[in-house]
C-alpha positions in Angstrom: -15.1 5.3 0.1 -15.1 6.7 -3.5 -12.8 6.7 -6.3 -11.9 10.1 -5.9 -10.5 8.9 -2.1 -9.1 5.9 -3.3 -6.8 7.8 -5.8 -5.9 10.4 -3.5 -5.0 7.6 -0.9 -3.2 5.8 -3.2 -1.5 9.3 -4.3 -0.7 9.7 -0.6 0.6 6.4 0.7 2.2 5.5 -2.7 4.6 9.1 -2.6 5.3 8.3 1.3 6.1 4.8 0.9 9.0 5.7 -2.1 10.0 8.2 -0.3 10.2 6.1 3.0 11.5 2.7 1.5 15.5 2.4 0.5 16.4 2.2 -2.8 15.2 3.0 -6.7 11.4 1.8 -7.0 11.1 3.7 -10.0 7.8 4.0 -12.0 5.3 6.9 -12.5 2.6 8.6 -10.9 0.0 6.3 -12.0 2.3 2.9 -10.6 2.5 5.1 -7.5 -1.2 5.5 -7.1 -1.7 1.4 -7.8 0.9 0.4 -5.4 -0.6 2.7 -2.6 -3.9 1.4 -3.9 -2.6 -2.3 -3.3 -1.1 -1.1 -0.1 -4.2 -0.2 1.4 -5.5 -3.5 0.6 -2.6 -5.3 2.3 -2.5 -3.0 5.4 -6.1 -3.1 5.5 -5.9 -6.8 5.6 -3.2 -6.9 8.1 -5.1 -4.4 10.1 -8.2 -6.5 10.1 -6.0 -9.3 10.9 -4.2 -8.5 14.0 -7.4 -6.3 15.1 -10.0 -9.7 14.6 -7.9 -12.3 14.0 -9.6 -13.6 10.7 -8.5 -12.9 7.2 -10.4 -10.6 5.2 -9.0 -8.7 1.9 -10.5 -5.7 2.8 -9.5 -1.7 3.4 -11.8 -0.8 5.6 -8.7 0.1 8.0 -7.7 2.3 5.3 -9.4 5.5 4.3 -8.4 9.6 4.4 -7.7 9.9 8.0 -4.3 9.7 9.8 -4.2 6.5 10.8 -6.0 5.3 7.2 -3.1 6.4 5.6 -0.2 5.0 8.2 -2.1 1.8 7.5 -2.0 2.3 3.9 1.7 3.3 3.6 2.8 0.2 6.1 0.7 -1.6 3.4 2.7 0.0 0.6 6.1 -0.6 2.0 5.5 -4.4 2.6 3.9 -4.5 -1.4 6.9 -2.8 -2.6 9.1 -5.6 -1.1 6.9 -8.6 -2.3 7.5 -6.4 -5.7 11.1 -5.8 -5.5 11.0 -9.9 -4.4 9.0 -10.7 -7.5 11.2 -9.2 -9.8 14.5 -10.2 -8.3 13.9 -13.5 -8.3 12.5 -13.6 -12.2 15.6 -11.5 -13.6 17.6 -14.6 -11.9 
């Protein structure tokens, strides 16, 4: 995939993970785009994972189709809570 996908992916599953997960995330567009970036790493991962059973960091189950994106927003959500998990526990 190129870099033009990858941004609009990230684009894509970054907005619809804020929008879906509860709470202030705050951030910009460009933290947007690298959390839906990281989230279609993860859900790629996960995808690979539960699809294979090995571990791969990957996104091939990510790209610009429908279920790309699901996988990259369910991706998103679960990076913005090891985020909001990070940060919680180093303001304490």
């Amino acid at each position: 995939m190129s870099i033009i996908a990858w941004v609009v992916l990230g684009l894509l599953a970054g907005a619809i993970a804020k929008a879906i997960y509860p709470g202030y995330q705050g951030g910009g567009i460009l933290s947007t785009m690298i959390l839906g970036i990281i989230g279609a790493f993860v859900g790629g991962s996960l995808f690979t994972l539960l699809r294979t059973g090995t571990l791969q960091i990957t996104a091939a189950g990510a790209g610009l189709t429908i279920p790309g994106i699901l996988v990259a927003v369910l991706g998103a959500i679960v990076a913005i809570y090891l985020w909001g998990l990070i940060r919680r526990s180093s303001n304490a």
